[in-house]
N, C-alpha and C positions, 0 to 999 in steps of 0.2 A: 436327894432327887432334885432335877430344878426345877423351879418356878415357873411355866409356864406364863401362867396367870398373867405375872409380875411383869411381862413385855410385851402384854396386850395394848395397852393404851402408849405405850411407845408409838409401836406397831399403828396405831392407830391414829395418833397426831401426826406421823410421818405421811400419813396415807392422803389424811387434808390436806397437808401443805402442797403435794403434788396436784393432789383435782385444783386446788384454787392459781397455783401457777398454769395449771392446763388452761382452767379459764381464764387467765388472765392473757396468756395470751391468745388464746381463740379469740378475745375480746380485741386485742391489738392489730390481728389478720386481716377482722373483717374490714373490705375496703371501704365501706360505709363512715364505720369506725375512723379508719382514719384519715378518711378524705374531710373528714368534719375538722377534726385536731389538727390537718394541717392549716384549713381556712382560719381555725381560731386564731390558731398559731401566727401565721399571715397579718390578719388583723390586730392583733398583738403589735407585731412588729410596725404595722403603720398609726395605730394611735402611738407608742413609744415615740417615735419621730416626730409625729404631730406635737406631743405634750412639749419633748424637747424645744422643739422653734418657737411653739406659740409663746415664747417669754415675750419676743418682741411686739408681742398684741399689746394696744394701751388699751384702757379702759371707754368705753361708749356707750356711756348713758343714755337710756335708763339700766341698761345691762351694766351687770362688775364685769370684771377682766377674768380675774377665776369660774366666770361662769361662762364666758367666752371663751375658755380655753378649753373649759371642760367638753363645751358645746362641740369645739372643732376637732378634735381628738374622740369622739367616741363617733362623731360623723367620718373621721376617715376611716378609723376602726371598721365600720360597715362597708366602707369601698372594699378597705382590704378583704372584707371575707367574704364581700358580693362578686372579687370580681378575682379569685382565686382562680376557679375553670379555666375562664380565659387564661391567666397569665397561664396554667399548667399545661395548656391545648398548645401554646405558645413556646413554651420550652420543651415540651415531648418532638414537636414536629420538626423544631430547631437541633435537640440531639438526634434524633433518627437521620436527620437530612445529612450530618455533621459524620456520624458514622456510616452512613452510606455512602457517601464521598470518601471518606476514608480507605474503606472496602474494597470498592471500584478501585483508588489508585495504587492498592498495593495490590490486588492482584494483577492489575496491568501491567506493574512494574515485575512480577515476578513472571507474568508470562514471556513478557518480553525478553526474559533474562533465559527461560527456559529453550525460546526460537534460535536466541543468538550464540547457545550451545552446540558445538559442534555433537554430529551424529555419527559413528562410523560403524555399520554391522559389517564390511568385511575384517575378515584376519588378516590380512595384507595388508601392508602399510603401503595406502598410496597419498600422494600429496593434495588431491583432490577429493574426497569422500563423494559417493554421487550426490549426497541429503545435505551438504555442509551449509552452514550458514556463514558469513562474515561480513559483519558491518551491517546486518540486514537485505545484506544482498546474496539471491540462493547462486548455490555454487555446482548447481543440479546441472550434470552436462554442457560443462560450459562451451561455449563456439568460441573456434579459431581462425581467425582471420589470415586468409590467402593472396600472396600479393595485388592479383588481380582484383578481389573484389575493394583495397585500401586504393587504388589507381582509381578504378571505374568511379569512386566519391558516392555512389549513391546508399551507400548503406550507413553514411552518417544522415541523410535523410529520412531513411526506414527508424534509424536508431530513438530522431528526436519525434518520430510521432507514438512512443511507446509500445509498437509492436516488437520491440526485442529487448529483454531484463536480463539480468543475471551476471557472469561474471566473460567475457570478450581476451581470449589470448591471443597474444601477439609473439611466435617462435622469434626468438634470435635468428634464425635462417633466414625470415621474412623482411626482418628488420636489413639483414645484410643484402639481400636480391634491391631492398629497395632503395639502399644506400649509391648501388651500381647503378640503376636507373635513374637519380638524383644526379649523378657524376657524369652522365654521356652526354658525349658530345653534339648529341642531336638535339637544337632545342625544345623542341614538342616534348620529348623525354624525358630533359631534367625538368620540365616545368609540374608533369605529371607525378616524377617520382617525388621532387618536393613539395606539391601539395598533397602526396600520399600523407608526410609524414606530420603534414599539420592536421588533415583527418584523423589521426589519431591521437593527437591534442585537442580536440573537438570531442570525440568521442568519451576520451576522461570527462568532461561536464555534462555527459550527460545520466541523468536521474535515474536511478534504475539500472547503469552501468557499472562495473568495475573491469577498468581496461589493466590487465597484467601482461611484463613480458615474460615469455618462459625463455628462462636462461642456460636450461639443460640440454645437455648434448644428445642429439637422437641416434644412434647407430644405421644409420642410411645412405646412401649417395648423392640422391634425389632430392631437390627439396618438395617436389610433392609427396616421395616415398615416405619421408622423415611427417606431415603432415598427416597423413591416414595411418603411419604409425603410433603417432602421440594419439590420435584421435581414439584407437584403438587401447590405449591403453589408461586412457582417464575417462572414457564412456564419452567422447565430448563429438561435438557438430564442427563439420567446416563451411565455413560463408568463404564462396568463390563464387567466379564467373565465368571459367576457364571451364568449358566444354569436355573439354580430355579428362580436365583431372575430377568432376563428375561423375562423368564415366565409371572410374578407374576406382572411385572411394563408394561406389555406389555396388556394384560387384565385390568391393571386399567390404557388404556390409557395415558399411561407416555411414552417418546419416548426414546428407547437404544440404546444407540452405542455401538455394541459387538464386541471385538476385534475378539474373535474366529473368526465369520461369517465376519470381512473385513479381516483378513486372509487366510478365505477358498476363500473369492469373487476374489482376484488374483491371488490362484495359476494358476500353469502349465493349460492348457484344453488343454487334449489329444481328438485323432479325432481317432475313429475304423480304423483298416487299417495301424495306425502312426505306427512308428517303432522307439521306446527307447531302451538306453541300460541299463542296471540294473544290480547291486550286488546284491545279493540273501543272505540276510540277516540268515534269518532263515523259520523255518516252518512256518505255518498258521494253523486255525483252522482247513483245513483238512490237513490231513497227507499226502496228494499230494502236496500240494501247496506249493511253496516256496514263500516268503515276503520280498521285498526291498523296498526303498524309493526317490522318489526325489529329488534334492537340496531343495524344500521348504517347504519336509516335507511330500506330498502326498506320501499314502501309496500305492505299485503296488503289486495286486498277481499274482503271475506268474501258471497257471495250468501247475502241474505235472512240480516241479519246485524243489522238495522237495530233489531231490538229487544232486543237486547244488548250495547247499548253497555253501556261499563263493565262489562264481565263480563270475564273472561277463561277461553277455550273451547279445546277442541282441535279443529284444522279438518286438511281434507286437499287436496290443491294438486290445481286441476281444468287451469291454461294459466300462461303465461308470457305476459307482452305488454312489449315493448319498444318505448318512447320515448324524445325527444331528453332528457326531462328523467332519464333514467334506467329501472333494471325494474320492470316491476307484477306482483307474483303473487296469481292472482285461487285462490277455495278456499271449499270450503261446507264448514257444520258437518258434524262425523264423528261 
């Protein structure tokens, strides 16, 4: 039969060695424990350094030199363990600070990397996704510019006060309409159609833009047609100026930015009552009226104005009248 007995006290030395490694390290854990061993430890290490240098101590009487050194070495030994906290208060704030900067710049870097991923949920391959990103610049409906509104100049104005981002196409159709107006033989014409083409060298610098030409053939005749058809097929915006072709993309659900109408959207808005001052330009369509204008272009008729041209009067605002060409404020002398 076996021994039982006989691997009791095995059994039972094995059992001590465990409890006193448990305590020993329960003993190790506690941070009491070893916030003390490492001050020691600390001060260890600065009398060590102390004893080393102080060789160069000479002797100064009435004091020996071994007693001066002893002196100065168990005196830094207490810096080192008085002033442990600190240094440890010191390097926790300086690793946290180190790892928090760390953190911050990769996730930035990885969001960043995440934005500048293209997105595309349709199943149809278009060249344009509506969410894309490229370069950091969203690719979300882009606008395509219409020869009219590259002529008129003012939408590189709109461009540089950051009311328009994103990604600006420029059809090869447009390119070529503006090529012919660059070429004519009128010169108000070609002046217009070649500084079309430097506005859209202008346009490339600016922040927040990316000017593209679309080089792709549109199945149209027209080159408005071939414009609210592209539009229609990359979800994109047309920037024009052109009255008709408004009209015309606005009925087939294609969406415009018209300079004109964000033009008129912030002029002046006079209130009945207000009182401006006005040069009196010329006539108007009645032979009473005199006509001046605002700095920004609004036209004011002045009733029974007509013999004052060139004068400049102070009038006071009798109506507002709004047309497709923009506002009229009409105003008699005050």
């Amino acid at each position: 039969m076996p021994n039982h007995k006989a691997g009791l006290p095995i059994w039972g030395g094995a059992q001590r060695v465990l409890n006193r490694r448990f305590e020993f390290n329960e003993f190790f854990s506690n941070p009491k424990v070893l916030k003390r061993l490492l001050r020691l430890f600390l001060a260890l290490i600065f009398a060590l350094f102390t004893f080393i240098f102080s060789e160069i101590i000479p002797d100064l009487p009435p004091f020996n030199r071994n007693f001066i050194r002893l002196f100065v070495t168990l005196w830094f030994g207490l810096v080192g363990y008085s002033i442990f906290p600190d240094i440890a208060k010191a390097i926790t704030l300086t690793t946290l600070n180190l790892i928090n900067a760390l953190v911050t710049r990769v996730s930035t870097e990885v969001m960043d990397q995440l934005v500048r991923l293209p997105h595309n949920s349709n199943p149809f391959p278009q060249v344009f996704p509506q969410h894309a990103q490229i370069g950091g610049v969203s690719m979300s409906q882009p606008m395509i510019l219409d020869t009219s509104a590259i002529i008129d100049g003012r939408i590189l104005d709109i461009a540089k006060t950051g009311f328009l981002y994103g990604t600006i196409l420029v059809p090869s159709s447009i390119l070529a309409e503006l090529q012919q107006v660059a070429d004519s033989a009128d010169y108000l014409k070609r002046s217009r159609g070649r500084k079309g083409f430097e506005i859209i060298e202008e346009l490339k610098k600016v922040k927040g833009l990316r000017v593209e030409v679309w080089d792709k053939e549109i199945a149209a005749k027209q080159v408005d047609d071939k414009l609210i058809k592209l539009a229609k097929n990359i979800n994109g915006r047309i920037i024009t100026t052109d009255y008709n072709l408004n009209r015309v993309a606005s009925v087939s659900n294609v969406v415009v930015l018209n300079v004109n109408e964000l033009a008129n959207a912030v002029k002046t808005v006079a209130i009945p009552g207000e009182q401006l001052k006005i040069k009196v330009l010329h006539i108007g369509k009645d032979p009473n009226q005199g006509v001046g204008y605002l700095q920004d272009g609004t036209m004011v008729v002045v009733e029974d104005g007509a013999s004052l041209v060139g004068q400049e009067i102070k009038t006071e605002v009798t109506r507002l009248l709004q047309v497709p060409a923009g506002k009229m404020i009409f105003t008699k002398k005050s």
